[in-house]
N, C-alpha and C positions, 0 to 999 in steps of 0.2 A: 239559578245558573248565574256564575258572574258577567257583568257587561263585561262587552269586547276593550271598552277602551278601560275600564279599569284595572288595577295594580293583579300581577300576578297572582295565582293560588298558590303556588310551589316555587321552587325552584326554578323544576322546570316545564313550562307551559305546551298546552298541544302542539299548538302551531308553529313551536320551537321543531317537533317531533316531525311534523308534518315536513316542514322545510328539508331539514336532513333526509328527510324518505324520500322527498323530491330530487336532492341532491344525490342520491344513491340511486334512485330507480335511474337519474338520468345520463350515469357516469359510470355504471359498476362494471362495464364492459371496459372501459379504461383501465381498469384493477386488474379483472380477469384475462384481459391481453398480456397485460406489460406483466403479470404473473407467469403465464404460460411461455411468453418468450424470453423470461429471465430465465429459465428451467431448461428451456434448450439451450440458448447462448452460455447458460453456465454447463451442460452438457457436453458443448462441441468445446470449451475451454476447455473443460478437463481433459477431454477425449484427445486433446491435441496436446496439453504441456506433459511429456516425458512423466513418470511413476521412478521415483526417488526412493532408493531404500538403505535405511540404516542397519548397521553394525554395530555388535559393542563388545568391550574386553573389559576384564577388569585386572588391575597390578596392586601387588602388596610391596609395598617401598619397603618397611623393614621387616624382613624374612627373620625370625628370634631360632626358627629351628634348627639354621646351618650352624657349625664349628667355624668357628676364627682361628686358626692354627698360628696366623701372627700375632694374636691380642698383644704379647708381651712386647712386639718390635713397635708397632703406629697406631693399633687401635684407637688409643685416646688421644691424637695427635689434634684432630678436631674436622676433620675432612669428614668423617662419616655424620656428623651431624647432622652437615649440609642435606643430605637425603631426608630428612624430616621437616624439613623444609615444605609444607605441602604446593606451595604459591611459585615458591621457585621451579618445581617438579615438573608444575604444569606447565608454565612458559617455556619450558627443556622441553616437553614433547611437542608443543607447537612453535617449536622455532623453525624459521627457515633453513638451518642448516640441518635439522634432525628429520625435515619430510624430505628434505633435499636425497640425503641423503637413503631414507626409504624409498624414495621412487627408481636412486639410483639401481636397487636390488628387482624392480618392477618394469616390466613394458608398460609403461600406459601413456605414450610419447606417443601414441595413434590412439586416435577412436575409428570405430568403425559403424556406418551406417546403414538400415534397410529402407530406401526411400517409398512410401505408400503413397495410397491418394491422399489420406488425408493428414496422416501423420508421419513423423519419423523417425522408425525405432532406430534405440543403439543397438548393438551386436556385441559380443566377447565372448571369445573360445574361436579358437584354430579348427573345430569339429564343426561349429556353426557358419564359420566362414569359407566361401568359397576362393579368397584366394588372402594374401600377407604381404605388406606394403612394407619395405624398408626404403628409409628416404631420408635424406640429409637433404636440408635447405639451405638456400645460397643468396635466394633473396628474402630479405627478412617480412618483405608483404606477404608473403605467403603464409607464416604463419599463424596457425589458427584460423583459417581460411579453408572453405569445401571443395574437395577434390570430388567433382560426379564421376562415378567408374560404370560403365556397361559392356557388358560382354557380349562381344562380339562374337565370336567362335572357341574354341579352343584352343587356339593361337594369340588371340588378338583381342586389344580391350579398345576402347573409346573412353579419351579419358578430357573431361572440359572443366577448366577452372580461370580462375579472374586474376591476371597476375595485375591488376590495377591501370591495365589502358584495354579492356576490353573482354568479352570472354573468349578463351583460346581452346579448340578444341583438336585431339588430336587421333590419329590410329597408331597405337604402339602396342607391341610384343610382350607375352609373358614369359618370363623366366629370364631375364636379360639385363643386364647394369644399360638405363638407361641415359646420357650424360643429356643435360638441360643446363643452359645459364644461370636458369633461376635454381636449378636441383640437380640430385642424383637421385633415381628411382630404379625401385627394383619389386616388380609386382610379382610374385610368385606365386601360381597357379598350383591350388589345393589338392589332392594326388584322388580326391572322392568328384572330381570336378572330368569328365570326360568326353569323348568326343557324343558317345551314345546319351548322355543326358544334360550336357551342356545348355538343349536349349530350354531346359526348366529355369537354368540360374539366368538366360539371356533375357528370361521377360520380365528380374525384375531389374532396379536400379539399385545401385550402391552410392555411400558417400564414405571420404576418411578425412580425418584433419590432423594434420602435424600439429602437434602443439609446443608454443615458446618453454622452454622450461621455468622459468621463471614465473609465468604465469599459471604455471602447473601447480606449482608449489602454492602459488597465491588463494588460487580454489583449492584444494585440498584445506589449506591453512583456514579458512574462513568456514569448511564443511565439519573439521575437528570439534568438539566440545567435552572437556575436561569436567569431572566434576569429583567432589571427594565425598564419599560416605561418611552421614554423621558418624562421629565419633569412634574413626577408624582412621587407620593410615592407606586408606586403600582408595586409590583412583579408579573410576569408573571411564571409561575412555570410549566415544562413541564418532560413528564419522558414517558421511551419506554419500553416498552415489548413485546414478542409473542402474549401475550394474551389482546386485545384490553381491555377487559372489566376489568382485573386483574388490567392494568396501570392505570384506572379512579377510581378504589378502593382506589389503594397506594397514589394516590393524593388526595381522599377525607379524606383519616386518619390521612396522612403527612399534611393535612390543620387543622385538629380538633386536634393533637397532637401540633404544633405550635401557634395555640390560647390557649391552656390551657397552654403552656411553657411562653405565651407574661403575662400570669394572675400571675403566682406565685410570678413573684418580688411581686407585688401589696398586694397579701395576705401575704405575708411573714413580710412585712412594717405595714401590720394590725396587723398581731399576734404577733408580735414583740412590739409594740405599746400597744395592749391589757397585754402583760405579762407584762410589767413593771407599768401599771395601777394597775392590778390587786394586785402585788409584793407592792407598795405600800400604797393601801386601805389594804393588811395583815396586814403592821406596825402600821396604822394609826388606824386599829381596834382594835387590840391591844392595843393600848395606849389609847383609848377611855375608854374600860372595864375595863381598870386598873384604869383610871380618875376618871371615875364611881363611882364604890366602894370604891375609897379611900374618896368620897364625900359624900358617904350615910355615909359611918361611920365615919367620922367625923363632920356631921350633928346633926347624933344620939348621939351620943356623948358630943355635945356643947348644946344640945336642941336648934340651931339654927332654928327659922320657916321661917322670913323672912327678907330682904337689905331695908334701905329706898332709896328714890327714887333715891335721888342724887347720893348715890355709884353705882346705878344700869346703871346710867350714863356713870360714869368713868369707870363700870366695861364693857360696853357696847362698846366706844371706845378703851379700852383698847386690847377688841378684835378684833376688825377689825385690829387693830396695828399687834398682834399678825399674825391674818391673811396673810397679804399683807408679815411681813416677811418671813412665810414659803415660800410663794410662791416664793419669789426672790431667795430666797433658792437654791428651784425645778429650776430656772433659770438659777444658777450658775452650777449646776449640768449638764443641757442640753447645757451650753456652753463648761464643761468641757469632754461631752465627745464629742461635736463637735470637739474642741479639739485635743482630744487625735487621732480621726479617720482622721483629716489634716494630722497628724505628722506620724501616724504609719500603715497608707491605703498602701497597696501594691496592685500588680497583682492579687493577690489570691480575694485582697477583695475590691470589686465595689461598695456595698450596703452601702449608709449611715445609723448611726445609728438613733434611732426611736428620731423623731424632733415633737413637737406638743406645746410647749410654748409656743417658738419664733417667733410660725408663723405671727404674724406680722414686723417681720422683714424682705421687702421685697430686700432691700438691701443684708443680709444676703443671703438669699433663692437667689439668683440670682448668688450671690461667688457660693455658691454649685453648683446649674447648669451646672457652666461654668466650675469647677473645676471635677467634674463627665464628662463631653463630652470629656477634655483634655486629662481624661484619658482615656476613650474609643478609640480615635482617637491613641494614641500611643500605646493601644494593634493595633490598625488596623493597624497600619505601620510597626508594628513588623513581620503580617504576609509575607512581601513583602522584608524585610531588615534587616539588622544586627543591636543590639546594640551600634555596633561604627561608623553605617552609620551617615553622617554629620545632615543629616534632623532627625534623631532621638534624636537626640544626642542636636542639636536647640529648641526640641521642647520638651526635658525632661529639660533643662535651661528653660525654657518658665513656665512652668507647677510647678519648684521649685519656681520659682518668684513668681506665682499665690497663692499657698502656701503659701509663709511667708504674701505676703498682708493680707490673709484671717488670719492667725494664729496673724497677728497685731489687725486687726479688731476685731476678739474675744477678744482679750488681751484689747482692749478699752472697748469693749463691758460690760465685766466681771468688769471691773473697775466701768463703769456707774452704771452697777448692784449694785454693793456694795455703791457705794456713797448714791442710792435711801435704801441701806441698812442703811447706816447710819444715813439718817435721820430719817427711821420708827423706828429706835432703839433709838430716842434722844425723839420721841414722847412717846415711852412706857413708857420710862426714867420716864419723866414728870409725866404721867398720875400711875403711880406707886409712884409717891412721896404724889399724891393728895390721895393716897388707902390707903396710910399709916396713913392717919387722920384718919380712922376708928379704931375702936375697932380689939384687937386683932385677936378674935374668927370671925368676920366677915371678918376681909381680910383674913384667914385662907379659907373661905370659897369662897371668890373673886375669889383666887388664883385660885382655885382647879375648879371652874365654867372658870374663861377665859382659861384653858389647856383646857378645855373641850368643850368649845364652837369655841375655834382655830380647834380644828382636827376634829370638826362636820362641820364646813364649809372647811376645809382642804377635808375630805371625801366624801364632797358634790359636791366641785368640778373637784374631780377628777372620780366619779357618772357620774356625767356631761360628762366628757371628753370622758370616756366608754361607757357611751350608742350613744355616736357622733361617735367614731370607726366603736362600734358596725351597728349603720344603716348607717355609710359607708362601712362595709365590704360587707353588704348585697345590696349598690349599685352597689359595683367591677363588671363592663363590661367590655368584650374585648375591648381592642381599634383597634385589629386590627381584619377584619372580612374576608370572604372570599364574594369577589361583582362578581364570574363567577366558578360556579361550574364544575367540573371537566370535562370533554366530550371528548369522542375519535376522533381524527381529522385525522384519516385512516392512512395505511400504510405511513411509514417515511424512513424504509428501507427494503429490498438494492432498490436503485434504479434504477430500470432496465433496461432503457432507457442509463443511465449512464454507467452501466456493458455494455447493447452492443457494447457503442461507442467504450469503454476501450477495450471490446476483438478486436472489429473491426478498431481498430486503429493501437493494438498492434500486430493483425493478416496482418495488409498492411507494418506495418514498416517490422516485420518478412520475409515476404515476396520480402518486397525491397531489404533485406539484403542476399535473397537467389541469387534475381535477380544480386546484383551484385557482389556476388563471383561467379555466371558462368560465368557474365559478363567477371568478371578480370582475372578470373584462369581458365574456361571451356567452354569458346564459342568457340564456333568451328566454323571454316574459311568454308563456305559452297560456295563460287561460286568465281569466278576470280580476280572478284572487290574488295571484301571483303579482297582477298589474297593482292592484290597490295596494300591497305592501311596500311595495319598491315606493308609489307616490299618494301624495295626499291631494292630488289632486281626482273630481270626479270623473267617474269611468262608467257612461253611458251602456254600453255591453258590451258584447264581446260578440266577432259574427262570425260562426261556423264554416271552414272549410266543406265547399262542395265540388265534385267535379261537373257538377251537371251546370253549373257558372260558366264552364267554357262553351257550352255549346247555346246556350241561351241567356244572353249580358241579363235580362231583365227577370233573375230568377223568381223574385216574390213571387211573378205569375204563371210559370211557365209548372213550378214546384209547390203550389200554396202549401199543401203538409209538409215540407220537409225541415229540416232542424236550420239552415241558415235560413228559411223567411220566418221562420216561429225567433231566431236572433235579432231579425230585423224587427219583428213586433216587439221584442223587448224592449229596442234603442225607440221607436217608435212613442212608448207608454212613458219610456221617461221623459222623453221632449217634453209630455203633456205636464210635467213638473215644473215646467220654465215658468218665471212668472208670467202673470198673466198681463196684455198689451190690449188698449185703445184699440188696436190695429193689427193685420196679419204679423206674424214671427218672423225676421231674417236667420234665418241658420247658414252659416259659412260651412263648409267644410274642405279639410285641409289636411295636408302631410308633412311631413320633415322632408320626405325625399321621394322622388320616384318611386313608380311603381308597389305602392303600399295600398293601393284597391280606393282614393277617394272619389276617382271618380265612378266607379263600384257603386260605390258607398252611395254618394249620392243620388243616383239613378233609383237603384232600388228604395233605399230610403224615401226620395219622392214618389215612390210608383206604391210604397206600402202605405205612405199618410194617403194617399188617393185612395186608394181601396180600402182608406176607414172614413171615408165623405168629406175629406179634409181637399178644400180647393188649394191647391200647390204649384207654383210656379218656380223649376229649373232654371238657374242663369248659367250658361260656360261659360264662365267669365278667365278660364285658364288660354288667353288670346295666344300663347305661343306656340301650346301644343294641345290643342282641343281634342277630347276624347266621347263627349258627349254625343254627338251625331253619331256615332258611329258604331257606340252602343247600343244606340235607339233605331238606329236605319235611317234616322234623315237626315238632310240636309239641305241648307240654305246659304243666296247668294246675300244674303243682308241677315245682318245680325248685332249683336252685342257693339264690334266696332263702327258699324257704320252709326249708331247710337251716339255714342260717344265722341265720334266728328259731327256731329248735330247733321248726318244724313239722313238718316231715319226718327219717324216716330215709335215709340217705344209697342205700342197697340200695333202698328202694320207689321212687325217682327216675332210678334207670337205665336206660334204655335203649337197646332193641339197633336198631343199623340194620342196612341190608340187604346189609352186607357183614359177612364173619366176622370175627369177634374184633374188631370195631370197636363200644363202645360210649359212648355220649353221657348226660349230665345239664346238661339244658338250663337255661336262666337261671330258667326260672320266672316270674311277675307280676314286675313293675317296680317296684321298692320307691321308697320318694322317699329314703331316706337308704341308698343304694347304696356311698357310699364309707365310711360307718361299717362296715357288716354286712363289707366287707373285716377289718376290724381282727378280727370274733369270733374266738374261739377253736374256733368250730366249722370254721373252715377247715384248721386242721390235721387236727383228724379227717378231710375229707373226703378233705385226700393221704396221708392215712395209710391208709385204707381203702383208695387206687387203688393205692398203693406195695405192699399186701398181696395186690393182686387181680390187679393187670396189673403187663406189663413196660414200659409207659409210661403215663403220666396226661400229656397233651397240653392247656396252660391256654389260651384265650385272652384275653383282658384288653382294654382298653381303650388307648387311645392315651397316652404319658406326656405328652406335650406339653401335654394338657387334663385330665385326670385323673390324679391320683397312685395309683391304683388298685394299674395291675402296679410301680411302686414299693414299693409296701409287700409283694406276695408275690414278691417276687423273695429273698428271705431266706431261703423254704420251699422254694426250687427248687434243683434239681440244675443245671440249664440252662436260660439264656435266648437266645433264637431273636429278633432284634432287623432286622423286615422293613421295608428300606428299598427303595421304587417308583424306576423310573430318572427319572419321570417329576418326583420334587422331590430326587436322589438329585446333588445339587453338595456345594460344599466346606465351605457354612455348613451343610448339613442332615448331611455324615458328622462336623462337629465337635462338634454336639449330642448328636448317639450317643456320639460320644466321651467327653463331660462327665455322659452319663448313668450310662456305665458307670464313670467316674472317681469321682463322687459317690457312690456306692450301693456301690461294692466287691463287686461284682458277680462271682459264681462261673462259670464255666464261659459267658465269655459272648460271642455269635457273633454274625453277619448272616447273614441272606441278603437278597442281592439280589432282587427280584425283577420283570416286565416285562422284561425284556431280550430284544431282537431277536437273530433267528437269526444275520443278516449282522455284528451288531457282537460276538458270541461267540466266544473266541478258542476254548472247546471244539468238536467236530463231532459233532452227532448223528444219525447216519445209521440211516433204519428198513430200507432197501433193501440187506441185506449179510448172504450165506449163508441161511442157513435163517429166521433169525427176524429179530435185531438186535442188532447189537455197541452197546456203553458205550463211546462215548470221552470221558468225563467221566475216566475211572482212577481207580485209588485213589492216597492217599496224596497229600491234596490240601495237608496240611502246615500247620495252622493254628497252630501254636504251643504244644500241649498239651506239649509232651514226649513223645507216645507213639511206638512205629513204626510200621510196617505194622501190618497187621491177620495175625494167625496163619491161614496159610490153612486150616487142621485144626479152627479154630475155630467149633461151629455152633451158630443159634441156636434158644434154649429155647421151648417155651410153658406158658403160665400161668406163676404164681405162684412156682412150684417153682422154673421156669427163672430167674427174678430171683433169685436168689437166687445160681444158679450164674454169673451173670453177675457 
């Protein structure tokens, strides 16, 4: 087996094993409390924060299966893009103005409350509720704020709330506009609510809160979450509330709110389209009715009846001439305000202007597209980044270039136009030289027929154009639709599998954290072994708690078999280790602090060397607070002090108690300057005289902690006996013994333990074995001295003679 003091076997060593079992046997109730009471406390958390349930919907942004009946008038305008858009889509369903507007379709401007012992449920449904609060508030503390409602009767409620200087409580009426400073209320009593079972609803409590709108929108807004399925255009749209059935509402309104928001561009692009139709069929009929009339009467007028054939020819081409130039016209007009909307679109404005000419340009229509997504895409980057971010900043240069192409292209375009102007204007030319052959009075009336027959097919086509709007406005479908109607998918929070880990995790670290500041700061030294790790200083024994100590001070004799006098035989065997002296042995013995058993200690200790033939002389030398008398039963009016004022001789103050060879010199009167009379020099005679007379003089002293006392005779002693109680016996109390023996240079100098429980002892002392009672304390307990065994040949003296032989 390996020595104790040599190098480890392993890793990891027994007594490594041992310590942490000591550590766990003496702490695991710390684990298993803060265990069990994280399990409730997380318990009665959950049991109290409200059950949270979500909802979810899902929306397919581009619907490919509907007909576009206007494809040919704005499809590729570039507005429908924007709906593919997935980043933008989402921010559109959580904006403020689109829940705003959802809640505007929804009551949820009240909550209502069931108030319990311990919790407080929410309520919703008109069937669940015994009555329906409408109320406009007037002072704005009120809102979001608990209204307690209790029912009174059938008539009457009790209604207490905090308008902010106090709680106000009141008796008011159902069914009644009630006028308040702060409100208007109007509580309406449920028609399931009567006078015959009224008093079911009156034992319990109710609560309802008006709430701010604004901050209505703000929760909902924060409970929302958007997400898009891979690799689809479809949003998955989910939102939480107390009220399962409340959150499948908000999602069925916030779906039918967002399909009429995807519609509006669409009809906006129609009526927009329609007004400018409309704007100029006003002009065109106008100039019509003027043509008109200036034709009848200049008809009536020339007695014109009728063209011959041939003019009706030229007059016939002349119009269509006329024709085709308005149009090109109308052309140049829809490139200039294409145009204008390249050059002068900003942030503010997304919507191209109303396009239905050109629509066979699809070259054109394709610039638009791309120049609409461009800029959709640098609002979206804006959300996420500065104007002077580099990718902003690359991709508003990107989108000027795109620009001037497009603004070049029109600039061509507008030129083509006119060239096709210029030739239908060389045709008129022509066909106006060939009308000039006619008679005056009949080109007179040419004239005035082709303005008239230009703006009737001018009018005609733009007839045309209008009623193509018109039954496409009446084709406008969604494009985006909802393909998974709203559904509650059960409680979402709190999770309470989750809570208990959290309390029962944060309740074991807590608990680790206890375990080890007693560890570090309040473990206490409970048995002998424990004592020799913590110090390297020697540890004499260790002396067994007894109760049978309190009813008799001088146990060794009152109990000879019992386990604390077989502890006092052990401290006893090791003295006999001390070196050996000319002359009887001084043992001190001594405490850190009150109440730790030395003078216990010492009594017994001297009453067990006497009853192994050892002559032993007692000094109290603790003059402030003597305890020795009074353990032993006697007392004397001269003693230790009167010594020490050179009143007494040391011989006239002895006394014998009532065990052999056990004699005492009690403190004596209580002097007021007790720690001087230490310093005399009559102290040494007094152990000079016990050193001549006995084979121990046994001191006991006072506590060093509070008096320097056995400090100062710790110089005259052979040995110091240094008794630390389990009861304050941790790692700051064995460090100060440490510092005391360090400080002082202290001879021959030990512990005993003493308190220590039978069960935490790793010795066994058994009274019940063979004839009397075996030691398993053993010898050769190894303190440090250098010495060996004890010579078993070795036996001990009495009297005087024998110290000497020792």
């Amino acid at each position: 087996m390996a020595s104790a003091t040599g190098p480890k076997a392993g890793i990891i060593d027994v007594n490594d094993l041992r310590y942490f079992a000591r550590i766990f046997s003496k702490n695991w109730y710390f684990v298993v409390v803060a265990l069990v009471l994280s399990a409730v406390l997380s318990y009665l958390y959950s049991y109290k924060i409200p059950d949270v349930y979500g909802a979810s919907t899902q929306i397919l942004l581009r619907d490919r299966e509907t007909y576009n009946y206007q494809s040919a008038i704005n499809q590729n305008i570039g507005y429908v893009a924007a709906y593919s858009d997935l980043v933008n889509q989402k921010r559109v369903l959580t904006s403020y103005d689109m829940i705003d507007r959802t809640l505007n379709k929804l009551d949820f401007d009240i909550s209502y409350y069931n108030i319990g012992r311990l919790r407080t449920t929410q309520i919703y449904g008109k069937k669940k509720l015994p009555f329906v609060v409408t109320m406009e508030v007037l002072n704005a503390q009120l809102y979001d704020k608990p209204f307690d409602l209790h029912i009174i009767d059938a008539d009457k409620f009790e209604l207490s709330y905090d308008a902010g200087k106090g709680m106000i409580r009141k008796e008011l009426p159902f069914n009644q506009d009630i006028p308040d400073p702060d409100f208007v209320l109007r509580v309406q009593r449920s028609p399931h609510v009567t006078a015959a079972n009224v008093q079911k609803f009156s034992e319990s409590d109710y609560r309802f809160i008006r709430h701010n709108r604004a901050r209505l929108v703000a929760k909902y807004s924060r409970t929302i979450s958007v997400e898009n399925l891979e690799f689809t255009t479809i949003l998955q749209v989910m939102a939480e509330d107390e009220i399962g059935r409340r959150a499948k509402m908000f999602l069925d309104t916030l779906s039918k709110m967002y399909i009429n928001y995807t519609l509006r561009s669409e009809f906006e692009i129609n009526e927009n389209t329609i007004k400018y139709i409309d704007r100029q069929m006003d002009q065109i009929s106008g100039t019509l009715n003027q043509y008109e009339s200036e034709m009848q009467e200049f008809m009536l007028d020339k007695n014109i009846l009728d063209l011959g054939r041939e003019k009706e020819e030229y007059f016939n081409r002349l119009v269509d001439y006329d024709s085709q130039h308005r149009k090109l016209q109308l052309m140049v007009e829809s490139v200039d305000a294409l145009e204008d909307y390249v050059v002068n679109s900003g942030q503010e404005e997304m919507l191209p202007p109303s396009f239905y000419i050109l629509d066979d340009d699809i070259f054109l229509k394709n610039l638009l597209t791309q120049l609409y997504s461009m800029q959709m895409e640098s609002n979206n980057k804006l959300f996420d980044a500065t104007p002077d971010n580099p990718a902003i900043t690359k991709g508003d240069s990107v989108l000027q270039l795109h620009r001037a192409n497009l603004l070049i292209y029109l600039k061509n375009t507008r030129k083509a136009i006119e060239q096709k102007m210029g030739d239908v204007t060389a045709q008129i030319n022509d066909y106006n030289r060939l009308i000039r052959t006619v008679p005056q009075n009949q080109r007179g009336i040419l004239d005035i027929q082709r303005r008239v027959k230009v703006n009737e097919k001018l009018y005609e086509f733009l007839l045309e154009k209008r009623a193509s709007t018109v039954i496409a406005r009446a084709g406008i479908v969604p494009q985006t639709k909802v393909i998974e109607e709203a559904r509650v998918i059960g409680v979402v929070r709190p999770d309470k599998v989750k809570i208990l880990y959290t309390f029962l995790v944060g309740g074991l670290l807590l608990s680790l954290v206890v375990v080890f500041i007693r560890v570090m700061f309040y473990d206490r030294i409970e048995n002998a072994e424990q004592l020799r790790d913590a110090t390297q200083l020697p540890v004499f024994g260790e002396i067994i708690a007894s109760e049978k100590a309190e009813d008799n001070y001088v146990v060794v004799d009152s109990d000879p078999k019992s386990a604390i006098t077989e502890s006092f035989r052990t401290v006893r065997t090791n003295l006999e280790y001390l070196p050996a002296t000319a002359q009887g042995k001084v043992v001190m013995v001594t405490s850190y602090r009150p109440n730790e058993g030395k003078t216990f200690c010492s009594v017994n200790l001297s009453a067990i060397l006497a009853k192994a033939s050892k002559k032993v002389l007692l000094l109290e030398m603790d003059l402030h607070k003597p305890k020795v008398g009074s353990g032993l039963g006697m007392e004397s009016s001269v003693g230790l002090s009167n010594i020490l004022v050179g009143k007494a001789e040391v011989a006239d103050c002895i006394q014998p108690t009532r065990f052999p060879n056990f004699d005492v010199i009690l403190s004596g009167p209580t002097p007021p300057n007790a720690s001087e009379l230490v310093l005399s020099e009559r102290l040494e005679s007094i152990l000079r005289y016990g050193r001549e007379h006995y084979d121990y003089v046994m001191i006991d002293t006072p506590p060093v902690g509070l008096i320097t006392d056995a400090l100062l005779m710790m110089r005259h002693v052979d040995a110091t006996l240094f008794v630390v109680n389990t009861r304050f016996a941790n790692k700051d109390h064995v460090r100060n013994t440490v510092e005391v023996q360090k400080s002082n240079m202290v001879k021959n100098f030990g512990i005993i333990l003493n308190g220590v429980r039978m069960k935490k002892s790793k010795y066994y002392y058994n009274t019940n074995y063979g004839y009397g009672y075996r030691y398993a304390y053993g010898y050769g307990y190894g303190y440090g001295y250098g010495y060996g065994k004890r010579s078993e040949g070795r036996k001990s003296s009495h009297g005087p003679k024998s110290n000497q032989d020792n």
